[in-house]
C-alpha positions as CSV (number, residue, x, y, z in Angstrom):
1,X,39.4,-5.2,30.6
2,X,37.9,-5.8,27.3
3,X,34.5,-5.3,28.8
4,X,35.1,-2.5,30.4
5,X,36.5,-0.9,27.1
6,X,33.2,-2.2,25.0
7,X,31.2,-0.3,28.3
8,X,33.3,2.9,27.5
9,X,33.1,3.0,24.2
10,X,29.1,2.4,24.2
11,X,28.6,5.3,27.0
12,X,30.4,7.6,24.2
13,X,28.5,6.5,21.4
14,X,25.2,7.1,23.3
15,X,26.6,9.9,24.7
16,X,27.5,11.5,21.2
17,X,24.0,10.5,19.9
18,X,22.4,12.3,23.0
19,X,24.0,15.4,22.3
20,X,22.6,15.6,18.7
21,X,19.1,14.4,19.8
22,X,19.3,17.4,22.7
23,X,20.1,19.7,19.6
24,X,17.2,18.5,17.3
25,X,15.2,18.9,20.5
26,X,16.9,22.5,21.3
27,X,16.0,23.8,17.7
28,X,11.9,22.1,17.5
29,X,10.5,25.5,18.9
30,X,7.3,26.1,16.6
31,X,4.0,25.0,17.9
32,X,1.8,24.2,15.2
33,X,-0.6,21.6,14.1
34,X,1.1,19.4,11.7
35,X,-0.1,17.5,8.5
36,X,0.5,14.1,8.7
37,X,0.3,11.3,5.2
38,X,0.2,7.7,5.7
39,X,0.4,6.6,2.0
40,X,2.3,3.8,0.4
41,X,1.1,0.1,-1.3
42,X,1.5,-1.9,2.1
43,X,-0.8,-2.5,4.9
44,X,-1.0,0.0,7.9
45,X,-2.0,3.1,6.8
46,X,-5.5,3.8,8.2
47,X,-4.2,1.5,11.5
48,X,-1.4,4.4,12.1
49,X,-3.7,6.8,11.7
50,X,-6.4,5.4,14.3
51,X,-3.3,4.2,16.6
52,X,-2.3,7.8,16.8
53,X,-6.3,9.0,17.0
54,X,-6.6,6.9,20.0
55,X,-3.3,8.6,21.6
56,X,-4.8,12.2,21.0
57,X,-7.9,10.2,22.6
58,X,-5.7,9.1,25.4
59,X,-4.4,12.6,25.9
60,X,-8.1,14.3,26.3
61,X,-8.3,15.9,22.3
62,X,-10.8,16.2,20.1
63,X,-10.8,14.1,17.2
64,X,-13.3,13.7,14.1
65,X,-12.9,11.0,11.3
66,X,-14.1,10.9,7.8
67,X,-13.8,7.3,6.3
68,X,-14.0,7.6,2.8
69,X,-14.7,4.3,0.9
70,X,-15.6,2.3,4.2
71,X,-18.3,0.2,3.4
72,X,-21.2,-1.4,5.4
73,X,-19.4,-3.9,7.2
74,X,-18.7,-4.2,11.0
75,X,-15.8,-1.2,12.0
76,X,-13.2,-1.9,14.7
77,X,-12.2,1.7,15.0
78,X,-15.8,3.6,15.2
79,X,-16.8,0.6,18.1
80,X,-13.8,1.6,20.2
81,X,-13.5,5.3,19.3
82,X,-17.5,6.6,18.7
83,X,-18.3,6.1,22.5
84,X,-15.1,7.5,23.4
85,X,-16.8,10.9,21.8
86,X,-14.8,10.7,18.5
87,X,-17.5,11.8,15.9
88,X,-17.2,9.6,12.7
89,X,-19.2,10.4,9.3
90,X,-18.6,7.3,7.0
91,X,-19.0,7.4,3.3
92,X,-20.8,3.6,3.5
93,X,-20.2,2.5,0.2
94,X,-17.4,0.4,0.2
95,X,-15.4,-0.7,-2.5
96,X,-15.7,1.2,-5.8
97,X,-15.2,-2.4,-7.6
98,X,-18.1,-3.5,-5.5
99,X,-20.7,-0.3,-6.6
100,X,-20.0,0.2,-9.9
101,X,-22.2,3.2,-9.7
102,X,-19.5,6.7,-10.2
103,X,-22.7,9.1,-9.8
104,X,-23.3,7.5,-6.1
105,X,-20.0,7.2,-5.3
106,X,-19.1,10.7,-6.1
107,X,-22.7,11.8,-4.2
108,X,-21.6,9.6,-1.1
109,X,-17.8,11.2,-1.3
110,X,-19.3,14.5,-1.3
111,X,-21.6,14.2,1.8
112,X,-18.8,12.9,3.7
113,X,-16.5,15.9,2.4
114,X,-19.0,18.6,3.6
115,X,-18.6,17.3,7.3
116,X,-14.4,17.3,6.7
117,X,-14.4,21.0,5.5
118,X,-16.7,21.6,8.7
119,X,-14.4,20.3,10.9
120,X,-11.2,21.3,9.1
121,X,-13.2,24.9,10.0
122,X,-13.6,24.1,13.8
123,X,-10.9,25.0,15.9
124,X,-12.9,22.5,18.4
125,X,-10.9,19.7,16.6
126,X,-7.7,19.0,17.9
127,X,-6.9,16.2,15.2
128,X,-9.1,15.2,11.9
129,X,-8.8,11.8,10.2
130,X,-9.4,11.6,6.1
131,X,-8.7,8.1,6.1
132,X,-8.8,7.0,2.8
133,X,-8.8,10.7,1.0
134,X,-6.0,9.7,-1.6
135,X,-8.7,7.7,-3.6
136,X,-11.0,10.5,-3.8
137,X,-8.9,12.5,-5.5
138,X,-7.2,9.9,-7.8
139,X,-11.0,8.8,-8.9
140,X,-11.5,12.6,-9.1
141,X,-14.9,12.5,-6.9
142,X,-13.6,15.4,-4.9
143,X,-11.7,18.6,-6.2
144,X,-8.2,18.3,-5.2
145,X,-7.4,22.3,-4.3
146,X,-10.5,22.4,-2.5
147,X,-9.3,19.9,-0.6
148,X,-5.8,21.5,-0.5
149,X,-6.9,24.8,0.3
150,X,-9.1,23.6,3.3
151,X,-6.6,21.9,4.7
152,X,-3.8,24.3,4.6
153,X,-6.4,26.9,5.8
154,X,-7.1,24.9,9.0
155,X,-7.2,26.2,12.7
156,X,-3.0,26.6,13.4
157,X,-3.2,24.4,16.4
158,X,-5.4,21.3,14.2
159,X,-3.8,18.6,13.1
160,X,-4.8,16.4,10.0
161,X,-3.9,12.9,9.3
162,X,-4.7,11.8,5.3
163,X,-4.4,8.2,4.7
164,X,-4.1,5.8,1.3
165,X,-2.3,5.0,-1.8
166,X,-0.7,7.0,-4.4
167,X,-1.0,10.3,-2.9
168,X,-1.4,13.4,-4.3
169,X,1.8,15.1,-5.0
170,X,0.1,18.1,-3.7
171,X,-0.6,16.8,-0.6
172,X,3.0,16.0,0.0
173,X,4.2,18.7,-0.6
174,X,1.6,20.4,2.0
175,X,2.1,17.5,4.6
176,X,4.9,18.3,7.9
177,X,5.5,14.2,8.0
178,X,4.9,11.4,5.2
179,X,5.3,7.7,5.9
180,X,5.4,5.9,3.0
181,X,4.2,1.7,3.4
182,X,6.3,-0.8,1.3
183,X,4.9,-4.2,1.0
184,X,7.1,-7.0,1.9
185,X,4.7,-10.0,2.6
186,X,0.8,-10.1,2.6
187,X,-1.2,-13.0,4.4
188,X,-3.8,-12.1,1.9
189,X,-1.5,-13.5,-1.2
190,X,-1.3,-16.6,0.8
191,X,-4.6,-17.1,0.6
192,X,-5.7,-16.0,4.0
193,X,-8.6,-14.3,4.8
194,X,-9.2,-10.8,6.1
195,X,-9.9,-10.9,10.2
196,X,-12.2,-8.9,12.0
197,X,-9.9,-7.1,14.9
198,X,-7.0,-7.6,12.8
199,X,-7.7,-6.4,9.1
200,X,-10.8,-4.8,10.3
């Protein structure tokens, strides 16, 4: 008997929490390409953004990525995404502790930020990656309402994921969906090193 009651009262729970999803579902009529901000001081951020790249892959949609910051060393996501015809323009720099150089930094931020606006202009792109953006407007290498203004001036149907820490508040406001990272343990604080295929 008591089973049977827990089994009953389940099957009205779920069926209680179906009839809100079917009504969230009911009222998501617009079609649109959405905004999306991975930001936050944990680790994930640019991994979401190429996990959901490689779906739109999966799906037959055209994707471009802009790495800002990425540096010289070997890249997980261009090896599996670049032959899958994912166009990538990489800034090649790497860390800005590493250069120490603001007048090539800004020169390498700005190359990379003339092939976004081109395909932020292309309704070819179905998706565009600025992984790494954030930093380019905190360091103030890149003007942030030109940035604003070409992404909220997009093809309609393009979608645009923005990746890193300390976003602009602008940008929040502008992005559909932020997913904000909390750190709660880092192998790195352990003293463990950075893995190619896992960190990388």
């Amino acid at each position: 008997m008591q089973a049977r009651a827990n089994s009953d009262r389940h099957r009205q729970r779920q069926q209680k929490l179906k009839e809100q999803v079917d009504i969230r579902v009911a009222a998501a009529t617009e079609q649109k390409g959405i905004v999306i901000v991975f930001t936050g001081n944990g680790k994930g951020k640019s991994t979401a953004a190429f996990g959901t790249a490689t779906r739109a892959v999966g799906h037959g949609k055209t994707v471009g990525v802009a790495q800002f910051i990425k540096g010289q060393w070997d890249n997980g996501e261009y090896n599996t995404l670049h032959p899958l015809g994912v166009e990538f323009h990489i800034m090649g720099t790497g860390f800005t502790w590493e250069t120490q150089n603001r007048e090539s930094d800004i020169a390498a931020a700005l190359a990379v930020w003339t092939e976004s606006k081109r395909m932020l202009a292309d309704a070819h792109y179905d998706l565009v990656v600025l992984d790494e953006l954030t930093y380019m407007l905190a360091y103030h290498y890149l003007d942030t309402e030109e940035v604003i203004a070409a992404i909220r001036e997009r093809p309609a149907q393009q979608s645009v994921i923005v990746t890193g820490r300390g976003c602009h508040a602008q940008l929040l406001e502008l992005a559909d969906t932020v997913s904000e990272l909390r750190p709660v343990k880092h192998a790195f604080d352990n003293g463990i090193q950075a893995q190619a295929g896992i960190d990388w």
